[in-house]
Backbone as XML, in Angstrom:
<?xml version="1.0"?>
<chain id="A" units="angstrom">
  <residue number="1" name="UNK">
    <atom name="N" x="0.834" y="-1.170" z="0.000"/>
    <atom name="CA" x="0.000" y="0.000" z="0.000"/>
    <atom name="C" x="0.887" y="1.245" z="0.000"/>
  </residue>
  <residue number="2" name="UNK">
    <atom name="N" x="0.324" y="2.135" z="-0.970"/>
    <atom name="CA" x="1.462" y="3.369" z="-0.951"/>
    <atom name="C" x="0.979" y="4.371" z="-0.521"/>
  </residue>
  <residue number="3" name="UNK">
    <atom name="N" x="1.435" y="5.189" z="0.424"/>
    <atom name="CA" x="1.100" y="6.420" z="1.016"/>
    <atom name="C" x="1.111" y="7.757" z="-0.292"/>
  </residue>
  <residue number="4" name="UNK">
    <atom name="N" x="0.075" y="8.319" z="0.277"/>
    <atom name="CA" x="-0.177" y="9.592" z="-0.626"/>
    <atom name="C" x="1.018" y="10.293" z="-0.362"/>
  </residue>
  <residue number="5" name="UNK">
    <atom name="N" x="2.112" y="11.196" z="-0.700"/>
    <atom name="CA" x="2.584" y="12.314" z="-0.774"/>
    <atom name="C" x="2.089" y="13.140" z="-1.206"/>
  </residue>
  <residue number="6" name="UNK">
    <atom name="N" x="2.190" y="14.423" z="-0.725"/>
    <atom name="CA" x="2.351" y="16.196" z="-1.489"/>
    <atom name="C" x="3.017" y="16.325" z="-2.248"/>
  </residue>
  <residue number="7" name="UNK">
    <atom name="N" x="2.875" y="17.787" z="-3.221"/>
    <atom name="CA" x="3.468" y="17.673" z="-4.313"/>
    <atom name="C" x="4.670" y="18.514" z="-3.097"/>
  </residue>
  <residue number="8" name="UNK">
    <atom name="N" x="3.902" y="19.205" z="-2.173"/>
    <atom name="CA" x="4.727" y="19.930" z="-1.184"/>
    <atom name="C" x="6.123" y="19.157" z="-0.850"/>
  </residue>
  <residue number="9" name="UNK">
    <atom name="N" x="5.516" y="18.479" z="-0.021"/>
    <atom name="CA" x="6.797" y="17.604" z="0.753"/>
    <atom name="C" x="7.691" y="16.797" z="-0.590"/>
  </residue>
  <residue number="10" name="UNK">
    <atom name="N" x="7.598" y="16.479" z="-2.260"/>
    <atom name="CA" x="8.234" y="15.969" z="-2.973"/>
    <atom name="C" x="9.079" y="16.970" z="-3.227"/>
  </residue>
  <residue number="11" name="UNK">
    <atom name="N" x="8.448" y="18.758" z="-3.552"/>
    <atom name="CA" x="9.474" y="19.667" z="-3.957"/>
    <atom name="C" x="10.559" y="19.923" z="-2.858"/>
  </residue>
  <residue number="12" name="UNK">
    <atom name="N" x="10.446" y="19.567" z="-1.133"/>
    <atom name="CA" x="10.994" y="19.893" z="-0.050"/>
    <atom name="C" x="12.050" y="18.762" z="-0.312"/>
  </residue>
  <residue number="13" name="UNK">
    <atom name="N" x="11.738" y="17.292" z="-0.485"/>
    <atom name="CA" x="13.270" y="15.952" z="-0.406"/>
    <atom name="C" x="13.914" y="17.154" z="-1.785"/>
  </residue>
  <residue number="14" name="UNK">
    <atom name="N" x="13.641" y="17.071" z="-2.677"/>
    <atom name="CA" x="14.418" y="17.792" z="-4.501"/>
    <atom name="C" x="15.160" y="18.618" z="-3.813"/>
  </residue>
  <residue number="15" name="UNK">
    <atom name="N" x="14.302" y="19.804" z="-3.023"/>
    <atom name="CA" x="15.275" y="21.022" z="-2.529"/>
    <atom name="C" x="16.137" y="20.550" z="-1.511"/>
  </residue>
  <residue number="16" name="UNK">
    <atom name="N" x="16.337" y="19.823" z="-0.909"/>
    <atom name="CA" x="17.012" y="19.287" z="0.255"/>
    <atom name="C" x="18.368" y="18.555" z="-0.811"/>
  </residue>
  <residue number="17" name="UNK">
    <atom name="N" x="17.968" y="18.133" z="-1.851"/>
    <atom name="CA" x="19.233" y="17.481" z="-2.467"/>
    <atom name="C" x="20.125" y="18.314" z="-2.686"/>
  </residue>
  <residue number="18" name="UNK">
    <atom name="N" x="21.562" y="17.478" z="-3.187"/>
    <atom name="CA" x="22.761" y="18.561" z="-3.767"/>
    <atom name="C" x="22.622" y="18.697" z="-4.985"/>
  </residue>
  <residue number="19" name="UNK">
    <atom name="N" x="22.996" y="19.181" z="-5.535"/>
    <atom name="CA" x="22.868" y="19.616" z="-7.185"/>
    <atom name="C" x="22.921" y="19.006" z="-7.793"/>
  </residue>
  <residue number="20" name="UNK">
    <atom name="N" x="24.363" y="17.786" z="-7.976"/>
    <atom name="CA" x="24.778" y="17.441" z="-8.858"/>
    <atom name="C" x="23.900" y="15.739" z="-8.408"/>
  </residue>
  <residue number="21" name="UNK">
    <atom name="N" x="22.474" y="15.775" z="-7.817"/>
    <atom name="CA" x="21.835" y="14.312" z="-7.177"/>
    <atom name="C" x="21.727" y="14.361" z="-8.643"/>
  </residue>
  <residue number="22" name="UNK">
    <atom name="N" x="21.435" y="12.733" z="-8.659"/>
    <atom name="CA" x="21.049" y="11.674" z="-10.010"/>
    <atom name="C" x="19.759" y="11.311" z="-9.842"/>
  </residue>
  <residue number="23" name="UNK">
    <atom name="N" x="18.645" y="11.109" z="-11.161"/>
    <atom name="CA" x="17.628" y="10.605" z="-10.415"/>
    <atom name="C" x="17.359" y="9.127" z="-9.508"/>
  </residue>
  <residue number="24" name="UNK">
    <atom name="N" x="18.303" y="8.347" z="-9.323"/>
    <atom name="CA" x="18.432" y="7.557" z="-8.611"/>
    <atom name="C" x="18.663" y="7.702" z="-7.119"/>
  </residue>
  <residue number="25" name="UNK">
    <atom name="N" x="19.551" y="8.491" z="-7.188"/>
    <atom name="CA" x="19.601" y="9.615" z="-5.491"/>
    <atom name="C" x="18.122" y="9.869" z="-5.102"/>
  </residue>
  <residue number="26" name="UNK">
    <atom name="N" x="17.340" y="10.781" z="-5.920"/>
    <atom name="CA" x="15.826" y="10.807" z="-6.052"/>
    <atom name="C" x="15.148" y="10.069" z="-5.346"/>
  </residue>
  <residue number="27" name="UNK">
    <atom name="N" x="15.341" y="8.898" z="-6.248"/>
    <atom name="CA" x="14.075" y="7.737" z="-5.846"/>
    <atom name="C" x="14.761" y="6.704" z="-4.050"/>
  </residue>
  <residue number="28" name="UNK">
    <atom name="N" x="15.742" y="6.862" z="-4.454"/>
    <atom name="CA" x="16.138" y="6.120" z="-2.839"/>
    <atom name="C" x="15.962" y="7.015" z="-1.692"/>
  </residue>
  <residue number="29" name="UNK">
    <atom name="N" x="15.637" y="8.219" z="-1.784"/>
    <atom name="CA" x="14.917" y="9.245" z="-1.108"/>
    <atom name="C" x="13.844" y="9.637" z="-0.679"/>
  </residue>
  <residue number="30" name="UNK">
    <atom name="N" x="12.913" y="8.927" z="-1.834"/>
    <atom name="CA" x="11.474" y="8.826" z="-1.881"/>
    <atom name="C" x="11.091" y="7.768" z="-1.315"/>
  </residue>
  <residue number="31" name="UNK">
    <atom name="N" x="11.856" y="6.633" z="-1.995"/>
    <atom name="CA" x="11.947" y="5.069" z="-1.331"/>
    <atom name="C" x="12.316" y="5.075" z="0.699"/>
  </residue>
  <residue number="32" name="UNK">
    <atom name="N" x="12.994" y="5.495" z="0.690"/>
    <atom name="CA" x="13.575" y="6.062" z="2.251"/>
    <atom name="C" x="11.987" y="6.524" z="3.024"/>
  </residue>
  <residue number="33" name="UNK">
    <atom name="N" x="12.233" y="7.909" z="2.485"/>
    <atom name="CA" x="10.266" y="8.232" z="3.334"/>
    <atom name="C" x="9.519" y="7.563" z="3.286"/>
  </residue>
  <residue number="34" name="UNK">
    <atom name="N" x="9.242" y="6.956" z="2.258"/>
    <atom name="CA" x="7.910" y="6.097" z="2.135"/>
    <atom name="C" x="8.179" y="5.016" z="3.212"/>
  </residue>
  <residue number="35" name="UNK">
    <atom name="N" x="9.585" y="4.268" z="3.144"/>
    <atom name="CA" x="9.860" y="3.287" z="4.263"/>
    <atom name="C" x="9.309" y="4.000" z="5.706"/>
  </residue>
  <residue number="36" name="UNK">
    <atom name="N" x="10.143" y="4.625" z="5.778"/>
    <atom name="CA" x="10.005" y="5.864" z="7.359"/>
    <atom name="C" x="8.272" y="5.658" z="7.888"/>
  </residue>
  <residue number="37" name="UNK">
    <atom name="N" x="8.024" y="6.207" z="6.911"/>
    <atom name="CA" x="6.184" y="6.475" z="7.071"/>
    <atom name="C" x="5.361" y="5.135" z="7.164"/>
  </residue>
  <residue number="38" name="UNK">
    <atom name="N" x="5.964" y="4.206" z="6.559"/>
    <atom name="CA" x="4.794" y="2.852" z="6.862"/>
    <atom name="C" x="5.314" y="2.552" z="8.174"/>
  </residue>
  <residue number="39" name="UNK">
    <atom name="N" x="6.884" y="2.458" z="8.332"/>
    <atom name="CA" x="7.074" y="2.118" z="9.605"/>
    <atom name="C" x="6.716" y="2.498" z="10.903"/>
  </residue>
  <residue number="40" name="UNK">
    <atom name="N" x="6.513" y="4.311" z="10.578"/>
    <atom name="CA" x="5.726" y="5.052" z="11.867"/>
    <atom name="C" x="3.964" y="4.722" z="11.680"/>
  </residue>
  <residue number="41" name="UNK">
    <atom name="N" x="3.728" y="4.301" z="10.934"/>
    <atom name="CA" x="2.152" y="4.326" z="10.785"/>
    <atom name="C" x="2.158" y="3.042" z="11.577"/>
  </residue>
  <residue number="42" name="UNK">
    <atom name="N" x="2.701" y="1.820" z="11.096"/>
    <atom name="CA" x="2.768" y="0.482" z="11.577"/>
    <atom name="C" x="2.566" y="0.608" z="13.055"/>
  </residue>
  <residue number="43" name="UNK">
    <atom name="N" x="3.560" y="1.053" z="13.702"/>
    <atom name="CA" x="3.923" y="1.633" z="14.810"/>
    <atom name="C" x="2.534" y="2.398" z="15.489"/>
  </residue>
  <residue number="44" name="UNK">
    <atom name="N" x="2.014" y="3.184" z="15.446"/>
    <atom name="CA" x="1.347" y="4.188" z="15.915"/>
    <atom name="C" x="-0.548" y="2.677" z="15.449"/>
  </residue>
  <residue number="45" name="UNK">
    <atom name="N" x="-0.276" y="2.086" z="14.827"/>
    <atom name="CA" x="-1.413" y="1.290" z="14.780"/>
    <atom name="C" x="-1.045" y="-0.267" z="15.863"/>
  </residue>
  <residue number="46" name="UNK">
    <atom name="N" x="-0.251" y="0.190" z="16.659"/>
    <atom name="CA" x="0.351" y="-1.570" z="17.226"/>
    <atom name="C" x="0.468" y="-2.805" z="16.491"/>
  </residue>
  <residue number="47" name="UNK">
    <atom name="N" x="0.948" y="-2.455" z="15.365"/>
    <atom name="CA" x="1.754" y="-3.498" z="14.288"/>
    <atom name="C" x="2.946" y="-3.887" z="14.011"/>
  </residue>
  <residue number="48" name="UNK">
    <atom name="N" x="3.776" y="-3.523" z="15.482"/>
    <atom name="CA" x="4.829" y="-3.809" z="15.562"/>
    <atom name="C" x="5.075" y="-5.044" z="16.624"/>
  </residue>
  <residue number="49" name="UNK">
    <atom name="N" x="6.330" y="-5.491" z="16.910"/>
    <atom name="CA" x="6.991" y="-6.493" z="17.826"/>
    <atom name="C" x="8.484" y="-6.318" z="18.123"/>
  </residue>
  <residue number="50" name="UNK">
    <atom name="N" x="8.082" y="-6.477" z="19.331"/>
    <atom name="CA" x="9.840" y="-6.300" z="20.461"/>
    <atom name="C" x="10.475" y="-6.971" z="19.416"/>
  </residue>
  <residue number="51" name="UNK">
    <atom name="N" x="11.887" y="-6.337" z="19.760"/>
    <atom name="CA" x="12.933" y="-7.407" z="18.900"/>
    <atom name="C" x="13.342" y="-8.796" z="19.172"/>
  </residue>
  <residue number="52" name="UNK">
    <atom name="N" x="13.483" y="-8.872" z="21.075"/>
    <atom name="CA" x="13.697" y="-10.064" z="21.438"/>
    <atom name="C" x="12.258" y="-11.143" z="20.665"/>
  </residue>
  <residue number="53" name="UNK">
    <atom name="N" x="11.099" y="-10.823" z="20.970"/>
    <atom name="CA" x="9.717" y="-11.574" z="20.008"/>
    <atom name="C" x="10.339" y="-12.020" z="19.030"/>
  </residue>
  <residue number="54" name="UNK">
    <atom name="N" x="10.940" y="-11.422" z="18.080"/>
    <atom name="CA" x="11.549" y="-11.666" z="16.940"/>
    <atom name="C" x="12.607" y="-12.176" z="16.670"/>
  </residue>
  <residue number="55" name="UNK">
    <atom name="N" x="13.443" y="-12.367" z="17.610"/>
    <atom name="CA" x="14.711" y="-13.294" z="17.691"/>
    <atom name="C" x="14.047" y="-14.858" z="18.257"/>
  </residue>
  <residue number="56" name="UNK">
    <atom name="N" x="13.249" y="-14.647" z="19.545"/>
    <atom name="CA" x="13.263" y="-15.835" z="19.809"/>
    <atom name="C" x="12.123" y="-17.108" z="18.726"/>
  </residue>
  <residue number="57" name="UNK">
    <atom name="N" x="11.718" y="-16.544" z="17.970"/>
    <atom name="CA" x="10.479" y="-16.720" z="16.937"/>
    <atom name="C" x="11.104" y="-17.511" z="15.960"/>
  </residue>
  <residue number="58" name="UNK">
    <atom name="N" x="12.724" y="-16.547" z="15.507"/>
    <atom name="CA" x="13.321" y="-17.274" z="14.253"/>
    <atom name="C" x="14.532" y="-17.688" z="14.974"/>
  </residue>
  <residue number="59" name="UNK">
    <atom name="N" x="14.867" y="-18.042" z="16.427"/>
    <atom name="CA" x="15.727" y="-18.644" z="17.112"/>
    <atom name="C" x="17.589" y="-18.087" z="17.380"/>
  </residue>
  <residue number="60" name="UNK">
    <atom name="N" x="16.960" y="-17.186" z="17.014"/>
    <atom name="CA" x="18.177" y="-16.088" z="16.881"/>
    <atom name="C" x="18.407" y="-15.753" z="18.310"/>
  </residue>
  <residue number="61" name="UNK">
    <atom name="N" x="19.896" y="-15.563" z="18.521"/>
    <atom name="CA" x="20.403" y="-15.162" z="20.037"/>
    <atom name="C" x="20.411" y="-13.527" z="20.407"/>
  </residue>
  <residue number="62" name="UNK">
    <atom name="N" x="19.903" y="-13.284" z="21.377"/>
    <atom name="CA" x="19.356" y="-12.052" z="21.928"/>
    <atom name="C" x="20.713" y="-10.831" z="22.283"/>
  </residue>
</chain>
C-alpha cells in the first residue's frame, strides 16, 4: 500500500538534495520516506513487535 505524498513535501526531499543528485539519489529518497512512514504508521497502529519476540520466533540469540 502506498502512502499519498504532497506535491509539497516531494518539492521539499528535490530542494534538500545537492545539485549534482542523479535521479536515482531521487528515488532512494522517496523510497527512504515512504519506508520511514509505513514504519511510523505500523507503529502508531500496534503493528509492531519487540525485537527479542523476533529473535526468539526465528531462534536467533538475543
Amino acid at each position: 500500500m502506498s502512502t499519498i505524498m504532497s506535491k509539497d513535501a516531494a518539492r521539499k526531499i528535490i530542494d534538500a538534495m545537492p545539485e549534482g543528485a542523479t535521479w536515482d539519489d531521487l528515488m532512494y529518497e522517496l523510497y527512504v520516506r515512504e519506508a520511514v512512514e509505513r514504519g511510523y504508521a505500523d507503529s502508531r497502529a500496534g503493528r509492531t513487535r519487540l525485537v527479542n519476540e523476533v529473535r526468539a520466533k526465528y531462534g536467533l540469540p538475543e
